[in-house]
N, C-alpha and C positions, 0 to 999 in steps of 0.2 A: 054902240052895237049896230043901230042903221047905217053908218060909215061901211060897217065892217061887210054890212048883210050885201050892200051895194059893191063893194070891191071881190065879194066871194063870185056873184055873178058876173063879173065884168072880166074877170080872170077866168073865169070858168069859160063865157063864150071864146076869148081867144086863144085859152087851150085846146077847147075841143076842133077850133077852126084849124089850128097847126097841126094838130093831132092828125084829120083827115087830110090834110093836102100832104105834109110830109111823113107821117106814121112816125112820129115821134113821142106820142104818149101825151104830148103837154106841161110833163113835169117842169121842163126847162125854165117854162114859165112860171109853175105853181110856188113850187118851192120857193124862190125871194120875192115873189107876192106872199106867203103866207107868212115868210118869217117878218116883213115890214109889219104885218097885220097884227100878229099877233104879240110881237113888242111894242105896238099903242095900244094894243087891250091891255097893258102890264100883265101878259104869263112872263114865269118863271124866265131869264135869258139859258138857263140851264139848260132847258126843256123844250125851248123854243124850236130850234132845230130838229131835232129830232123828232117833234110833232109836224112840222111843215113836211120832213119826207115821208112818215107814215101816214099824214094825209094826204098827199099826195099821191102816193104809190093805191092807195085806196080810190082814189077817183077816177085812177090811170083803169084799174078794173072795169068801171063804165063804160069810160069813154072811149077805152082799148076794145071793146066788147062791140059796141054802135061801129067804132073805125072799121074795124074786122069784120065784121057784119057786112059792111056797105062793100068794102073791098072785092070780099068771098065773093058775092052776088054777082059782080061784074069780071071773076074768073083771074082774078088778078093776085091771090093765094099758094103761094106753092107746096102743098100738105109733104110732099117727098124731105123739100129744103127744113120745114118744119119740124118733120120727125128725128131728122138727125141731129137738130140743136136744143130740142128739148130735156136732155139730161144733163145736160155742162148748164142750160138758162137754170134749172132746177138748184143744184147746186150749188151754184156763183150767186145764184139768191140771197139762200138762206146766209151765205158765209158775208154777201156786203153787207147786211141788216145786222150780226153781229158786229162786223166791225166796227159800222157807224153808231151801235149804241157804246161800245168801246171808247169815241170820240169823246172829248166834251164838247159843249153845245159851242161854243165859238171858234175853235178848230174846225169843226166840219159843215160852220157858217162860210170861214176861208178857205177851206180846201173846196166847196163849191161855187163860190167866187172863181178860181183857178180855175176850174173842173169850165163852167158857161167861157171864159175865155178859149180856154182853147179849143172848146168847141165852134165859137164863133170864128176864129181863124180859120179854121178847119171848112168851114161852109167858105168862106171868101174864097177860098184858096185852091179847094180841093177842085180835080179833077177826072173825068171817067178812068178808071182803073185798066191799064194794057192789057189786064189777063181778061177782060170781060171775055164773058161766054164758057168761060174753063166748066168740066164737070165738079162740083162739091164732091169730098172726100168727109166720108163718117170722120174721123178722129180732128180733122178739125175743124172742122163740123163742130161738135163738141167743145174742142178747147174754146173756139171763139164764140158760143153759147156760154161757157163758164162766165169768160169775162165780160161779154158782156148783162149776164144776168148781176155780177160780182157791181160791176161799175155801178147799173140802171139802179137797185135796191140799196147801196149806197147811199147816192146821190136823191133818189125818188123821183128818177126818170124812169120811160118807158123804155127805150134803149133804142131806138129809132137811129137817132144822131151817132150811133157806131152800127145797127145792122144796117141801115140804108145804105153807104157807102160798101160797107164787107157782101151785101147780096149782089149789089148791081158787077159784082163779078163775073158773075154769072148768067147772066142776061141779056139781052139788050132792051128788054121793054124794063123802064124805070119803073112801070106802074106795078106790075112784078115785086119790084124791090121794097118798094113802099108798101103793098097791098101785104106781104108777108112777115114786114116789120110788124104793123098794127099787129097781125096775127100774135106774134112773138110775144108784144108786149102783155099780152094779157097774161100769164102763166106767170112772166116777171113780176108783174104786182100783184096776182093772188098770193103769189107767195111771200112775196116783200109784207103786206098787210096782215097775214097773219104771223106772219114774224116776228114784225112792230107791235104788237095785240102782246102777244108773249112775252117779247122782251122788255117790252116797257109794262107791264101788267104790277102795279102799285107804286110807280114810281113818284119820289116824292119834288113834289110842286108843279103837276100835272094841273091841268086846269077845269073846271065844272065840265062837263059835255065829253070828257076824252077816257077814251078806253084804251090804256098802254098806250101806247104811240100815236093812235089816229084820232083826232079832232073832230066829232062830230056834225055837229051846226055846220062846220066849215066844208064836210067833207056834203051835206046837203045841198048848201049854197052853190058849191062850183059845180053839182050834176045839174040842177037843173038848166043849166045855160051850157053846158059842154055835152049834154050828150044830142041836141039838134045840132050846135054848130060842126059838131064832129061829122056827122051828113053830111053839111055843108061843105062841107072842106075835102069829103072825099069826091063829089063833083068837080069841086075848083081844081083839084088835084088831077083828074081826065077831063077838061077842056081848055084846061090854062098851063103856058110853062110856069114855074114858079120859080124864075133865076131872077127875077127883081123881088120879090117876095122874098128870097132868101137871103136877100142881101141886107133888104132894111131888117130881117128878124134877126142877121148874124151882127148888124148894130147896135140895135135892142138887146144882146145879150154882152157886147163890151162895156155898155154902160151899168147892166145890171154888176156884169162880174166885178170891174171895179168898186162899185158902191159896195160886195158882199166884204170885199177884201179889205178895203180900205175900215168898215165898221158902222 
């Protein structure tokens, strides 16, 4: 249990730190830290999964809340871009959280294995988008709110790693893109967490401390070390580029994905 107490917090500062620099929520990280975690506690392997993204998507509330916070302050929120994707994030929520309790626990162990690779690509790879600057259209607007609220609740990410790319469309200040992610992400996991809460609510081989889907102790552990780092990271995030930073975190995610896929 003090292995575990020590790895909640140690996971927890470096989500909240990615979380403010790239408005990504953190999940990316939390989720195959919690599922390692939680398979040397011996829970359920059934269960396991499925508790690592509803605790997850429960912390992303936090520490999306402190990101978003720090963001706002510094004018780097765009409430207009906000308004028109919050009915599709709404939606695409609820519908990933049933899907994934849908899954069983080692399918959607490897489909998010798959899921951090290609995102890690995607960070190596990717580059500023030709239409930057275009005006946002309402409808898709929404569509791509759906998906990506569908993917983030899912997976029990904050959904950063698809709106950061999809906003900086629209912009030219990154800080923009990022600062409106965070924003986003919070709605995502309100709602992904009480979804997880419902749909996992008696589920059998649940473990002491978990309410449906979300894992308590665990989901204690990672705030209190992710919601200061998450400050911290929305600093780093306006005084530092983070193209090397992104690079070692887009390696740290090919290692984690194969290790999900492989087992």
């Amino acid at each position: 249990m003090l292995t575990a107490v020590v790895i909640y917090l140690l996971v927890g500062a470096i989500a909240g730190l990615l979380a403010g620099i790239f408005g990504i929520g953190g999940g990316i990280v939390m989720v195959p830290a919690l599922v390692f975690t939680f398979l040397a506690q011996q829970v359920d392997p059934a269960v396991t999964a499925h508790l690592a993204v509803g605790t997850s998507l429960a912390t992303i509330v936090v520490t999306g809340a402190s990101s978003a916070w720090g963001h706002w302050r510094r004018g780097s929120v765009r409430r207009d871009w906000l308004r028109l994707m919050i009915p599709g994030l709404l939606v695409g929520g609820i519908l990933g959280v049933l899907l994934a309790s849908a899954l069983p626990g080692a399918a959607l162990t490897r489909l998010f294995g798959v899921f951090a690779l290609i995102m890690a690509l995607k960070m190596l790879l990717s580059r500023p988008p030709a239409t930057q600057g275009r005006q946002p259209q309402r409808w898709p607007m929404a569509a791509a709110g759906a998906v990506i609220g569908g993917v983030s609740t899912l997976f029990g990410v904050g959904g950063g790693v698809m709106s950061v790319p999809w906003l900086s469309r629209f912009t030219q200040r990154m800080t923009e893109a990022v600062g409106t992610s965070a924003a986003i992400g919070l709605p995502i996991a309100l709602i992904g967490t009480v979804t997880n809460v419902v749909v996992g609510w008696g589920e059998a081989g649940l473990p002491s401390g978990a309410t449906g889907f979300v894992m308590w102790p665990a989901f204690l552990g990672l705030m209190v070390t992710s919601v200061p780092m998450a400050r911290v990271g929305v600093k780093v995030a306006h005084a530092l580029p983070a193209k090397v930073l992104r690079r070692i975190f887009a390696l740290l995610l090919i290692v984690v994905g194969f290790k999900l896929m492989l087992g």
